[in-house]
C-alpha positions in Angstrom: 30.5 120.5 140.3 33.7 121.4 138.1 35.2 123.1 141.0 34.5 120.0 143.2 36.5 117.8 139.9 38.9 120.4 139.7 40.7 120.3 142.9 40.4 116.7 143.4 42.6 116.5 140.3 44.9 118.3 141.6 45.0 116.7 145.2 45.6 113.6 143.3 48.6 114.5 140.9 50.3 116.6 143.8 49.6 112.4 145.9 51.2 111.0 142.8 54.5 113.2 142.5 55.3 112.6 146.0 58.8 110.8 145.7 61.8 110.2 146.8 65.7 108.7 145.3 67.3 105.1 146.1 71.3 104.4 146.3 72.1 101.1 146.4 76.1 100.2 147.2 77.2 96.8 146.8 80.3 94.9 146.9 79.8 92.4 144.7 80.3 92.6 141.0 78.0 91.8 138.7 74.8 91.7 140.9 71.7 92.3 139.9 69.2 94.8 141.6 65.8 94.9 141.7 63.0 97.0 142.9 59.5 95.8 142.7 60.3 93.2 140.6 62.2 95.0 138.2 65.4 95.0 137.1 67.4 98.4 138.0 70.9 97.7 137.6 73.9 95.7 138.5 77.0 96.7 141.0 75.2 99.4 142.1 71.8 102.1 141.8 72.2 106.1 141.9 69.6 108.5 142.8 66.8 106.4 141.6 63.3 108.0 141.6 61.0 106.0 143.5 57.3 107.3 144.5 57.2 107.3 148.5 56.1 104.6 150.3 57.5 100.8 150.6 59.5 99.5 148.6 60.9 96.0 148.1 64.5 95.4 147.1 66.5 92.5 146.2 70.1 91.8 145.2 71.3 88.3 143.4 74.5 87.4 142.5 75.4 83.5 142.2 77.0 81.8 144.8 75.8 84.6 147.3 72.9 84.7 149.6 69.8 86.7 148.5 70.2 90.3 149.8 66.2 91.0 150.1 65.0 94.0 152.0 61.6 96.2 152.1 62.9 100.0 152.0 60.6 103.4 153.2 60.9 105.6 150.8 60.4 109.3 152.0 59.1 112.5 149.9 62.1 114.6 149.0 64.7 112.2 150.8 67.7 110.1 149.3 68.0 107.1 151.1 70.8 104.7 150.7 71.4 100.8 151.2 74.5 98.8 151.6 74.9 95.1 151.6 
């Protein structure tokens, strides 16, 4: 029965440290970014860890439209976003 508990701990932290890292490039000064909900930065995002899967990213600035996007992340990928 600890054998069994054993290796599904470990099947479920190897799951959890699947990630992946998240450029963001703007144009606009002074924007903020957000992932999730959360506020990551302004201008711009570098290499930001993210665990895989969907992710949902927004950029606000006044007087501009709402940049809003949902982004894949992939395991051991850098993915990158302009707007």
């Amino acid at each position: 029965m600890k054998k069994i508990i054993m290796i599904c701990l470990l099947l479920g932290s190897t799951m959890i440290m699947a990630e992946g890292r998240l450029n963001i490039v703007t144009g606009l000064e002074k924007a903020v970014i957000s992932i999730d909900g959360k506020e990551v930065g302004k201008n711009y995002v570098e290499s930001y860890p993210l665990h895989a899967g969907d992710h949902y990213v927004r950029i606000v600035k006044d007087g501009h439209l709402m940049y809003a996007k949902m982004v894949t992340i992939y395991d051991n990928e850098l993915t990158t976003i302009t707007s």
